[in-house]
MARBA-3410 file (N, C-alpha, C, O; in Angstrom, 1 decimal):
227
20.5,178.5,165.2,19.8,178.1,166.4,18.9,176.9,166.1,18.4,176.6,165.1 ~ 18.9,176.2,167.1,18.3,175.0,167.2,16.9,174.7,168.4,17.1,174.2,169.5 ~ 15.5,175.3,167.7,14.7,175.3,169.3,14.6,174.2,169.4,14.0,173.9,168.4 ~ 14.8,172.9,170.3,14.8,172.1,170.6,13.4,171.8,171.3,12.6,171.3,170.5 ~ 13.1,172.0,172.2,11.5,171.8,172.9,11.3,173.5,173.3,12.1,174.2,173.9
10.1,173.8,172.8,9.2,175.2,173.5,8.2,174.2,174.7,7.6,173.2,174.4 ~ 8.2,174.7,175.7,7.2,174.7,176.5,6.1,176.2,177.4,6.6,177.4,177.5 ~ 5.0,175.9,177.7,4.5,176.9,177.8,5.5,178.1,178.7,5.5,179.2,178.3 ~ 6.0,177.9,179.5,6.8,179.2,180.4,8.5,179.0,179.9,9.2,179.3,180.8 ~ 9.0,178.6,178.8,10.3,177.9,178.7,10.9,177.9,177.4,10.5,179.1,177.2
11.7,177.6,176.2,12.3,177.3,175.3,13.3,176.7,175.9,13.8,177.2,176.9 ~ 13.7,175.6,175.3,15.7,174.8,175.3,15.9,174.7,174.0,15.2,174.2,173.1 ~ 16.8,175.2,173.9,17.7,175.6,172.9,18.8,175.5,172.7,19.4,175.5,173.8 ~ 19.8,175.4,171.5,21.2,174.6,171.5,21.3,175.9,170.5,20.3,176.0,169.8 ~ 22.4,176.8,170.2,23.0,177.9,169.5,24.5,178.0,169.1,25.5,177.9,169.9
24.7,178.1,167.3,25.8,178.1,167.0,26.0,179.9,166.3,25.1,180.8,166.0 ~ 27.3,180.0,166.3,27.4,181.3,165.7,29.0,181.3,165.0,30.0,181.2,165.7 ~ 28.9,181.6,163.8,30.0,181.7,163.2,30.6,180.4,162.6,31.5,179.7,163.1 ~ 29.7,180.1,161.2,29.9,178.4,160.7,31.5,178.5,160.1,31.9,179.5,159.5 ~ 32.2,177.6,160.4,32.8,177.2,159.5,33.2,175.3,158.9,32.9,174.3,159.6
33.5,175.2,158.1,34.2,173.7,157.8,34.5,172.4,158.6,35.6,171.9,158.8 ~ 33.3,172.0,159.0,33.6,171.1,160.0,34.3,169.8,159.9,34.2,169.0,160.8 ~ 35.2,169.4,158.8,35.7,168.4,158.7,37.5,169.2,158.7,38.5,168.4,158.4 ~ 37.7,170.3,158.9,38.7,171.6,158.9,39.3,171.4,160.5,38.8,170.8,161.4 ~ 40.7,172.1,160.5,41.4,172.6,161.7,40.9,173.4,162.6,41.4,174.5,162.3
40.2,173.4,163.6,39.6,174.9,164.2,40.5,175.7,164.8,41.4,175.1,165.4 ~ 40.6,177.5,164.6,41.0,178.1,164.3,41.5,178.2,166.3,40.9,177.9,167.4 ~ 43.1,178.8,166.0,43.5,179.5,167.7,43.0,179.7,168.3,42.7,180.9,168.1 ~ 42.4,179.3,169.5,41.6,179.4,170.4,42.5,181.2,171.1,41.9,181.8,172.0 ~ 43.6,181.7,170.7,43.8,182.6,171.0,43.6,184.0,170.0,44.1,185.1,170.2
42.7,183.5,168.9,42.0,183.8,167.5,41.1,184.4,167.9,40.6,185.4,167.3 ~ 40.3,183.4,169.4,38.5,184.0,169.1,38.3,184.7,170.6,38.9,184.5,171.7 ~ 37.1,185.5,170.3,36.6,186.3,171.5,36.7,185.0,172.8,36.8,183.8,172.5 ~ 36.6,185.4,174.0,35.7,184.5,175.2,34.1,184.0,174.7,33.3,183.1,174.8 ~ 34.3,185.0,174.2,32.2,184.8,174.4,31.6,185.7,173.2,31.8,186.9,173.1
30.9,185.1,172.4,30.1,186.6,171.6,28.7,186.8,172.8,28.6,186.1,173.8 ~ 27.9,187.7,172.5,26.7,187.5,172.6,25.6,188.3,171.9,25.7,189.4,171.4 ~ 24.6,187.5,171.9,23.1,187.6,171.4,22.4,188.5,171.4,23.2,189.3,171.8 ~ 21.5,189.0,171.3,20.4,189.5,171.8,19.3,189.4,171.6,18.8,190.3,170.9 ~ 18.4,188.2,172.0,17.4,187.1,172.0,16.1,187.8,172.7,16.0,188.0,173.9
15.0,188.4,171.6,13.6,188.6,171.9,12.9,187.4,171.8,13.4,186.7,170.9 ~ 11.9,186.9,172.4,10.7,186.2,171.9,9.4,187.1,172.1,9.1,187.9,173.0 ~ 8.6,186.6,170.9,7.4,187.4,171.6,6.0,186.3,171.0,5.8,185.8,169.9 ~ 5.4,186.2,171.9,3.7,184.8,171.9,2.7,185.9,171.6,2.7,186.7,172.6 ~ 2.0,186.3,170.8,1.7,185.2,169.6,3.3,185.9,168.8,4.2,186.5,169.3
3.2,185.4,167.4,4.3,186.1,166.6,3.5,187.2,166.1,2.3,187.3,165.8 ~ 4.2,188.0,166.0,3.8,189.3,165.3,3.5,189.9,163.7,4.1,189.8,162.7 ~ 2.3,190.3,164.0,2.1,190.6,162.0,3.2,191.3,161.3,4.1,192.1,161.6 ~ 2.8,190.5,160.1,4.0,191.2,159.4,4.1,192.4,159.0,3.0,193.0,158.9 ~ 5.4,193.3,158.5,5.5,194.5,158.2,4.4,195.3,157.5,4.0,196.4,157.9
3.7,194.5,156.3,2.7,195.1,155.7,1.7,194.9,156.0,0.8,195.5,155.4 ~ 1.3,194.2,157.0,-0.1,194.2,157.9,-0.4,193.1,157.9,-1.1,192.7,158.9 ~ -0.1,192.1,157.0,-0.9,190.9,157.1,-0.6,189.5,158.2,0.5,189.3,158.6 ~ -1.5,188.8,158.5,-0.9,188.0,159.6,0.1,187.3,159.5,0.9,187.2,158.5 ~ 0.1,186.7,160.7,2.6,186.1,160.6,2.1,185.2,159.4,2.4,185.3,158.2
1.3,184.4,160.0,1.3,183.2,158.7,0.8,182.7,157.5,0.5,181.6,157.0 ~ 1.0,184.1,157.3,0.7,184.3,155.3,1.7,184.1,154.8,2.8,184.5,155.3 ~ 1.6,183.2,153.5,2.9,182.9,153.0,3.6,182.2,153.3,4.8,182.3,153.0 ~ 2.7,180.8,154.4,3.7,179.7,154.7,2.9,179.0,154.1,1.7,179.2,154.0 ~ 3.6,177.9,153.6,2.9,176.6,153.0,3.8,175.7,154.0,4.7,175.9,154.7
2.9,174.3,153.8,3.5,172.8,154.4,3.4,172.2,153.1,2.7,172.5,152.1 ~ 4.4,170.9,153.5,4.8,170.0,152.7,4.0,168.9,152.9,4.2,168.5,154.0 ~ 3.1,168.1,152.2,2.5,167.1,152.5,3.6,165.9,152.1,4.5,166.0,151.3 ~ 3.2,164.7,153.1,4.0,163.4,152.5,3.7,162.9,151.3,4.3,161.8,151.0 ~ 2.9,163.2,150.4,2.3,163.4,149.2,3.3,163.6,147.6,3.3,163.0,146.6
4.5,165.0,148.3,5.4,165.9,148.1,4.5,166.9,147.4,5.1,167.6,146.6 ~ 3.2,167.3,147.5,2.7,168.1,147.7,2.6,169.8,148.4,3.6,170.2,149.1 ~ 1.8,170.5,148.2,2.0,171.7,149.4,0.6,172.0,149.6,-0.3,171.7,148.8 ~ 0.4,172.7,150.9,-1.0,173.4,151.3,-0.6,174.8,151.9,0.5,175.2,152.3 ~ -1.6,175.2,151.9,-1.2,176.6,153.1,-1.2,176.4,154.4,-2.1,175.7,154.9
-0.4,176.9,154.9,-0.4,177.0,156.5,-1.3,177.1,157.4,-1.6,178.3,157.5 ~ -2.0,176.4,158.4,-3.1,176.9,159.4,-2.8,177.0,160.7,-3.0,176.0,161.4 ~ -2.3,178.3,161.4,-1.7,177.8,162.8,-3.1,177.7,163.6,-3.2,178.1,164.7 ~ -4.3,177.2,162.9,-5.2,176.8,163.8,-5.3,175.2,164.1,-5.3,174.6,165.1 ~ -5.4,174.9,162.8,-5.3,173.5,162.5,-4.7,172.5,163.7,-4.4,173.3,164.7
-4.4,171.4,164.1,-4.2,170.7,165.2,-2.7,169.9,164.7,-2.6,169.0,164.0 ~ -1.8,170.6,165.3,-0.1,170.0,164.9,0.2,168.9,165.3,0.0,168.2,166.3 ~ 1.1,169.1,164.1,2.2,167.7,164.2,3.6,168.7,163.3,3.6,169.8,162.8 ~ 4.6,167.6,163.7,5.7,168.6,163.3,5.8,168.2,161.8,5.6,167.0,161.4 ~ 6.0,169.1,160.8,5.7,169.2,159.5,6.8,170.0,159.1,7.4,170.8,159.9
7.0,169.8,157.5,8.2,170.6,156.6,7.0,171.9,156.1,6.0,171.7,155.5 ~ 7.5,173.4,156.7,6.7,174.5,156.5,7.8,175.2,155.8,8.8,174.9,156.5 ~ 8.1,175.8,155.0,8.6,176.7,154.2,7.9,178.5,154.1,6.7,178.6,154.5 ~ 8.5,179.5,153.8,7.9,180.7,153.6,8.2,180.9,152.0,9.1,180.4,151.5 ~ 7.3,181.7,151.2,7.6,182.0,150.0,8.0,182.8,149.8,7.6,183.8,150.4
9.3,183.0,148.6,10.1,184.1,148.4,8.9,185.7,148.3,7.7,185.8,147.8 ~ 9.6,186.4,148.7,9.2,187.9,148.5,8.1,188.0,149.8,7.2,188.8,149.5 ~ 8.0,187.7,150.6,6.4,187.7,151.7,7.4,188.9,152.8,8.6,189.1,153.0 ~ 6.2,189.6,153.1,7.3,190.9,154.1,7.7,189.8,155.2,7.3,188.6,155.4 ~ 8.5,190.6,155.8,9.1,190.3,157.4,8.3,190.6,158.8,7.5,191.6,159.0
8.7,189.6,159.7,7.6,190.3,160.7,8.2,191.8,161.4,9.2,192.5,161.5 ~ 6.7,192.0,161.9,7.1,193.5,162.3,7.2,193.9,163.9,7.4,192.9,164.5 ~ 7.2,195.0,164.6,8.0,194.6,165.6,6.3,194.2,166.2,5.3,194.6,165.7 ~ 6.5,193.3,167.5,5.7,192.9,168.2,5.0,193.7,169.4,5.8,194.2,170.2 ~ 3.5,194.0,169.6,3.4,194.5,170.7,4.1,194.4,172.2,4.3,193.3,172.8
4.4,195.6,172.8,5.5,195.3,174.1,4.7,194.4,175.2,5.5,193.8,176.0 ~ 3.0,194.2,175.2,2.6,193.3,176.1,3.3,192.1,175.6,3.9,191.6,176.5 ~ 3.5,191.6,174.5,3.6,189.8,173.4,5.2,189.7,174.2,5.6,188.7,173.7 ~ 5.7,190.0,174.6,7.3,190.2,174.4,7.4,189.2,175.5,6.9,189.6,176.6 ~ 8.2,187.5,175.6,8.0,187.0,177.3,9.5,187.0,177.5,10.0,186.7,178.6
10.3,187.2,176.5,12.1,187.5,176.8,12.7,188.0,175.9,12.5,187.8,174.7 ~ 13.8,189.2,176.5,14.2,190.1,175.7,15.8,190.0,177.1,16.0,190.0,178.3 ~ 16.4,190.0,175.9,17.7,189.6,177.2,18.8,189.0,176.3,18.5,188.0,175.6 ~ 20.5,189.8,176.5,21.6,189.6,176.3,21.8,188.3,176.4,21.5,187.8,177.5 ~ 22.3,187.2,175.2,22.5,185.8,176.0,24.3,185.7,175.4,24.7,186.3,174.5
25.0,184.8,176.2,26.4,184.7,176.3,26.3,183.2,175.4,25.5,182.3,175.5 ~ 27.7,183.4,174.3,27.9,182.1,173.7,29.4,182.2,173.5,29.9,183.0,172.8 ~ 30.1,181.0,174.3,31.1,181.0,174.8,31.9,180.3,173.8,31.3,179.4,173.2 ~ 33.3,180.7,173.4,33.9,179.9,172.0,34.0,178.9,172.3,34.1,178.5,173.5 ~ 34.0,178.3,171.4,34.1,176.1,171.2,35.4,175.9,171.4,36.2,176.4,170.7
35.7,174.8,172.7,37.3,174.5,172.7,37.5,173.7,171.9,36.7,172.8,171.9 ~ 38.9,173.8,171.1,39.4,172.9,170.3,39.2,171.6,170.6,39.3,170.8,169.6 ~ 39.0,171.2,171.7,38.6,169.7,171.9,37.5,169.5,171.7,37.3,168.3,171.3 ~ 36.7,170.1,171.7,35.4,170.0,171.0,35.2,170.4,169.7,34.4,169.7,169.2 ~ 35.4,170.9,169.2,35.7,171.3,168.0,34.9,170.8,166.5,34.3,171.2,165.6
35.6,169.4,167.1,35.0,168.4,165.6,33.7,167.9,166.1,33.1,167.3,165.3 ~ 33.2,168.0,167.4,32.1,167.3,168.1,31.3,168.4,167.9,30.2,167.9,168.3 ~ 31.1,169.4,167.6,30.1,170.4,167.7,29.9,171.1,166.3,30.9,171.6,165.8 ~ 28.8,171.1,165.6,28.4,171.1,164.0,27.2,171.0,164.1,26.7,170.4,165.1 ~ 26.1,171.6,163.1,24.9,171.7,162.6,24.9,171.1,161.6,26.0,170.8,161.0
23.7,170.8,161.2,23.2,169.6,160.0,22.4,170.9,159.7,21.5,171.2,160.5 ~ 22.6,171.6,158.8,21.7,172.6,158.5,20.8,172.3,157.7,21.2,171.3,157.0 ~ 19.0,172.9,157.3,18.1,172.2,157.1,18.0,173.4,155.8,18.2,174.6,156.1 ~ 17.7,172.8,154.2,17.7,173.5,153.3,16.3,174.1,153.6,15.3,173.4,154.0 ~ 16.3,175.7,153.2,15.5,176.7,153.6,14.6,176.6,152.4,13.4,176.7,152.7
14.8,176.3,151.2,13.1,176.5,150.3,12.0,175.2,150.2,10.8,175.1,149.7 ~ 13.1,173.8,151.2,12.6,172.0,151.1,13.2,171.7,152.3,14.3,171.1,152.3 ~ 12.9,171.8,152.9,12.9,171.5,154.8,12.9,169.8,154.3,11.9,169.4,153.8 ~ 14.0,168.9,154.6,14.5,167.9,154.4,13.2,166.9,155.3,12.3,166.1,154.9 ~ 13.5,167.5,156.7,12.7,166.5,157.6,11.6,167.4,158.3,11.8,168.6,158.3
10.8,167.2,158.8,9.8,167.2,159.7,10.4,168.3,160.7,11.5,168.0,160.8 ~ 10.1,169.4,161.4,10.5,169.9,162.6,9.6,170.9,163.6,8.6,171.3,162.9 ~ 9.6,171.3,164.7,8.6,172.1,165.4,9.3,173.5,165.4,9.4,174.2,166.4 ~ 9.9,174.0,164.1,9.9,175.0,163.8,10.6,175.5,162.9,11.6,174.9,162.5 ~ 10.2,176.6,162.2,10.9,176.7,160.5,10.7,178.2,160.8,10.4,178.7,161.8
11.1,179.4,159.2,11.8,180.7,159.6,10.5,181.5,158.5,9.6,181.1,157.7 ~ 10.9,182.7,159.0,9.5,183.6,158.9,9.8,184.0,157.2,8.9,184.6,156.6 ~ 10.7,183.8,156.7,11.2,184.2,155.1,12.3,183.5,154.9,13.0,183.0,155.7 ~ 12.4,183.7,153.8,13.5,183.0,152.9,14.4,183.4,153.4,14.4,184.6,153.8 ~ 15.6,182.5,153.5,16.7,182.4,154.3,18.0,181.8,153.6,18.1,180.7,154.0
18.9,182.0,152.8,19.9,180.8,152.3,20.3,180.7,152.8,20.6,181.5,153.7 ~ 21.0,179.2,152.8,21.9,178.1,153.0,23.2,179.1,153.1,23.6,179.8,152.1 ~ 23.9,178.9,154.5,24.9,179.4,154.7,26.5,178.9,153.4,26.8,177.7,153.2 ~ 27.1,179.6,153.0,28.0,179.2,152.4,29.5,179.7,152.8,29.5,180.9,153.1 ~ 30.5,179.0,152.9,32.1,179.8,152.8,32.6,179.2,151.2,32.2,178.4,150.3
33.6,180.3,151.3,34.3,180.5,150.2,33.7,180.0,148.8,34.4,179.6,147.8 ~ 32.1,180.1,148.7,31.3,179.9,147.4,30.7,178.5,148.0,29.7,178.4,147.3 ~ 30.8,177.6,148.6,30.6,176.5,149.3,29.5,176.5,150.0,29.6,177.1,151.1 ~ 28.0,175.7,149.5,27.0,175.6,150.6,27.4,174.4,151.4,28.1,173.5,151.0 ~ 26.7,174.7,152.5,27.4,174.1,153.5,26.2,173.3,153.6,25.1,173.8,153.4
26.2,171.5,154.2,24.6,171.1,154.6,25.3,170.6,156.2,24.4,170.1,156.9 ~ 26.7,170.7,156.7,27.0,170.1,157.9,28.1,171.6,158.3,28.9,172.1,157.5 ~ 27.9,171.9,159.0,29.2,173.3,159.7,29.3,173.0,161.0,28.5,172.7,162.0 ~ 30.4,173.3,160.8,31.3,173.7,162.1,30.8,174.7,162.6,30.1,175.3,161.9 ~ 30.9,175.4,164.3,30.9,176.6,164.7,32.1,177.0,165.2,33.1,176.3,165.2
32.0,178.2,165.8,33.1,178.6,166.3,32.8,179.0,167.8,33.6,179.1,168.7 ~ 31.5,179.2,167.9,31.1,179.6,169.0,29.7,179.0,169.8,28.7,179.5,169.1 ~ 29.2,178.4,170.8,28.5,177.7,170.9,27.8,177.4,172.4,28.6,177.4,173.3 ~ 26.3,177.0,172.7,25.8,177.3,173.8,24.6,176.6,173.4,24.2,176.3,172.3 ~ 24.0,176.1,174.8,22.6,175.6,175.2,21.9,175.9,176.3,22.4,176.3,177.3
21.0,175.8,176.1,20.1,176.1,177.7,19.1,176.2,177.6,18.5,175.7,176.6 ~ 18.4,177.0,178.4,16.6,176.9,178.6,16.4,178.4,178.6,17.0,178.9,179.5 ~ 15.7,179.2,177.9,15.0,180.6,178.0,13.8,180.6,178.7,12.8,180.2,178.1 ~ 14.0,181.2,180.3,12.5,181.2,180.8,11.7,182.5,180.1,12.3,183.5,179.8 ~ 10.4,182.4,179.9,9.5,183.0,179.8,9.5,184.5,181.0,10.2,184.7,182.0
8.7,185.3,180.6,7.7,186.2,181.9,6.4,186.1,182.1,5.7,186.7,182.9 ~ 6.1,185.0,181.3,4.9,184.9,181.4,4.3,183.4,180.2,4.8,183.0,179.1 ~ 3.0,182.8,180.9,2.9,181.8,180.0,2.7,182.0,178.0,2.3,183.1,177.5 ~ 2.9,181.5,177.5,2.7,181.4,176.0,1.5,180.9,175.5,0.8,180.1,176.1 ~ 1.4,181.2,174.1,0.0,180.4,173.6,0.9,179.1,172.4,2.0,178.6,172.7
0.4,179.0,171.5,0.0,178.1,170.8,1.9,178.1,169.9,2.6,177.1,169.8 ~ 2.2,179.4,169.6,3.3,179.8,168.5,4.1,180.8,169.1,3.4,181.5,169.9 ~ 5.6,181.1,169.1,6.6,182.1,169.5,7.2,182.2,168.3,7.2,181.4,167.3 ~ 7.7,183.4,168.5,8.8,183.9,167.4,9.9,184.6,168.1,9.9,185.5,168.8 ~ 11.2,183.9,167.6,12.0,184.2,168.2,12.8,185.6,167.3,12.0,186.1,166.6
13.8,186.0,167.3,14.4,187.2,166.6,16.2,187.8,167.5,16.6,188.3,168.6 ~ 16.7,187.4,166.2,17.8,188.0,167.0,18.2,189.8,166.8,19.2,190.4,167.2 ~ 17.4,190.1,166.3,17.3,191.5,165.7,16.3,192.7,166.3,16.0,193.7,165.8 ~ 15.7,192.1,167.8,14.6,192.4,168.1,13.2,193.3,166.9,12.6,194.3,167.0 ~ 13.2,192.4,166.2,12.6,192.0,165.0,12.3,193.8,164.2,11.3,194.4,163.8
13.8,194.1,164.3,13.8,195.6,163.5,15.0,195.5,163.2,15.8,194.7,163.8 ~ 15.2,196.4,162.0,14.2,197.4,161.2,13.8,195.9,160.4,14.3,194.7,160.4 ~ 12.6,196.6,159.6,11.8,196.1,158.2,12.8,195.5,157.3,12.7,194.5,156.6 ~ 13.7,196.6,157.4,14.7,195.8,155.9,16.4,194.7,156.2,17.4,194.4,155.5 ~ 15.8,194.4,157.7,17.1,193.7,158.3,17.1,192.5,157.3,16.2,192.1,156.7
18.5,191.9,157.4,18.7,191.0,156.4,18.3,189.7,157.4,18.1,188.7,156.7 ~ 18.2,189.6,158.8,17.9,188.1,159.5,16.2,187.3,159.0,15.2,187.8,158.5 ~ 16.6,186.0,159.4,14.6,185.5,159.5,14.4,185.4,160.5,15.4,185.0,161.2 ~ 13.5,185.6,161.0,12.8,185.2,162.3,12.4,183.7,162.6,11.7,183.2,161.7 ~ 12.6,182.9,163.6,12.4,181.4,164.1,10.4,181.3,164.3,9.8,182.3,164.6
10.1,180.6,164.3,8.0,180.6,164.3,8.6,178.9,165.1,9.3,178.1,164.6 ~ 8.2,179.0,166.3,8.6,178.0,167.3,6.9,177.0,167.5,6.2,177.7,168.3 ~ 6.3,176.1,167.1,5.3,175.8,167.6,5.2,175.6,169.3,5.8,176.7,169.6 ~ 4.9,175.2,170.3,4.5,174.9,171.2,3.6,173.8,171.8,2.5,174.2,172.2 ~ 4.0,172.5,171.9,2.8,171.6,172.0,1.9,171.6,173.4,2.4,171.7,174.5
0.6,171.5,173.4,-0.3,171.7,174.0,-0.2,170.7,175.2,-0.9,171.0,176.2 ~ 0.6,169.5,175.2,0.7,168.8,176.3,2.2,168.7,177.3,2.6,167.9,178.2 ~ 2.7,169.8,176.9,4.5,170.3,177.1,3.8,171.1,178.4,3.9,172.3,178.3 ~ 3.2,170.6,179.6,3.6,171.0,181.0,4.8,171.7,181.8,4.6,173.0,182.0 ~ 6.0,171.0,182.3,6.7,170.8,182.6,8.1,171.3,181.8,7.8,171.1,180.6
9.0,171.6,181.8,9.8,171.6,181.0,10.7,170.8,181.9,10.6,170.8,183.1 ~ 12.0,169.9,180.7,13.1,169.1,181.7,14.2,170.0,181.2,14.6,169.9,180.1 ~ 14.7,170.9,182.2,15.5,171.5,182.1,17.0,170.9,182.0,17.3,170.0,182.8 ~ 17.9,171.5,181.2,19.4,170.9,181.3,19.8,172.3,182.2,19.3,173.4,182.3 ~ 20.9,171.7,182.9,21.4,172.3,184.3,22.0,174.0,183.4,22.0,174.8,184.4
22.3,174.7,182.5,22.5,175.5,182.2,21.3,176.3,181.7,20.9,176.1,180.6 ~ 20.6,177.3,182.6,19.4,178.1,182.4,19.5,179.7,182.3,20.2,180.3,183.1 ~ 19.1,180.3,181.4,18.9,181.6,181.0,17.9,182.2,181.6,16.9,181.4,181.5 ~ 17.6,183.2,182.3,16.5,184.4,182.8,16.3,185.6,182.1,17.1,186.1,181.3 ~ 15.1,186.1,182.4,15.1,187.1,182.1,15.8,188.1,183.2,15.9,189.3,183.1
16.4,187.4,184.2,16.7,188.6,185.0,18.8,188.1,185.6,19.5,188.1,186.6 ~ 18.8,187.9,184.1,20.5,187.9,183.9,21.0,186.5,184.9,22.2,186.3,184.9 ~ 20.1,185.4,185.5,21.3,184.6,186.5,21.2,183.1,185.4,20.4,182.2,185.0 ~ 22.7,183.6,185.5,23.0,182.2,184.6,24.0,181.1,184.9,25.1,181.6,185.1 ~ 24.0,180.0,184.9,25.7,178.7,185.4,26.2,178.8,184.2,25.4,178.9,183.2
27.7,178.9,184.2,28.6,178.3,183.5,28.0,177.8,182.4,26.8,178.0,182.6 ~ 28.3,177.1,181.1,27.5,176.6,180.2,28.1,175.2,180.2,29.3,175.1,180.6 ~ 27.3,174.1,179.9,27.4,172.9,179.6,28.4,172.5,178.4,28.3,173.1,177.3 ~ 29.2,171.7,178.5,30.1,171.6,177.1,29.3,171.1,175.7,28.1,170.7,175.7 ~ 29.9,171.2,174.8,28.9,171.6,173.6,28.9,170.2,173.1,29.8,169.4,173.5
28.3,169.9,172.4,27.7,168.3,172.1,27.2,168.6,170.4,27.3,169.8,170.1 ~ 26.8,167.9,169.5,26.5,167.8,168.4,25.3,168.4,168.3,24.5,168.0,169.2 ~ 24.7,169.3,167.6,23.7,170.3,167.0,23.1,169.3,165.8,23.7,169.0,164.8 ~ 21.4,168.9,166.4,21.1,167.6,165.1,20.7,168.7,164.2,21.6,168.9,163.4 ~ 19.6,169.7,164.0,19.0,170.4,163.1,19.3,171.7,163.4,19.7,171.9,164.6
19.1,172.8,162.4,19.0,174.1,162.5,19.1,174.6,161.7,19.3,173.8,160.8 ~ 19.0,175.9,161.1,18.8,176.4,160.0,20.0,177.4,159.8,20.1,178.0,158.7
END
């Protein structure tokens, strides 16, 4: 997943699922499902972690220094390389007020004509290459096939759009495709900043609700970052 812009009532977002070889043949389009789908919680603030302690223990940033510091989601942001340190718990589930979307999302297979146009630049999980307005709640590896880390993939299946809110957000979201259970799930959770002058959101014509109404999806375009 790729959060592209959080705004206060809003996320846009670009989603791949199922990497493969992007410089590869993509597979029969009579091979793959119509559609997989998701199941996409957010919840504002993010939720403490499993052992009690707050979400953002256990994050450090990267100074341009090549330094590190600890994390302050008080502090006044800019988008920065934040990493989590091996062994830190997972978050735990979120209280049911925090929760602003919880809702089935559709991701429609990639047609062969798109195929080679649609790929992630995946961002190494222990040294976040570049700068971004959001990084993962725990250690995460680098997707691999057939023993192969991957730093560019292919998908198989793929989608964009806007997740409205039920209500406005604060400062940080956490997204979860696991509705952030159980404790010992193997997923990370996404820690989305939100910038403080993000009003408005500019919506692309393909929008997600919480209350199921969705258009057709936009055809799929190149995925710059994600994890």
């Amino acid at each position: 997943m790729d959060p592209v812009r959080a705004f206060p009532r809003s996320l846009q977002f670009q989603l791949g699922i199922e990497f493969r070889f992007p410089d590869r043949p993509p597979p029969p389009p009579d091979s793959l499902l119509p559609a997989r789908y998701l199941r996409i919680q957010v919840a504002s603030p993010p939720p403490d972690r499993v052992d009690g302690s707050p979400w953002y223990k256990g994050l450090r940033v990267y100074d341009d220094d090549g330094s590190d510091r600890e994390f302050d989601p008080h502090a006044a942001w800019k988008q920065s390389s934040v990493f989590p340190l091996e062994g830190i718990s997972p978050f735990g589930q979120p209280p049911p007020e925090t929760i602003v979307f919880d809702q089935w999302v559709r991701v429609p297979a990639v047609p062969p004509t798109a195929a080679l146009t649609t790929a992630f630049t995946l961002i190494a999980p222990d040294k976040p290459d570049v700068p971004s307005n959001h990084f993962l709640s725990i250690p995460y590896p680098r997707p691999t096939i057939d023993g192969v880390e991957l730093k560019v993939s292919g998908v198989n299946y793929h989608t964009e759009g806007v997740l409205d809110f039920t209500s406005d957000v604060g400062a940080w979201i956490a997204v979860s495709f696991d509705r952030f259970w159980p404790p010992e799930r193997a997923s990370a959770d996404y820690v989305v900043a939100v910038p403080s002058d993000n009003v408005v959101a500019v919506e692309p014509p393909h929008r997600i609700t919480n209350n199921g109404g969705n258009t057709a999806p936009l055809a799929p375009y190149p995925i710059e970052h994600a994890w």
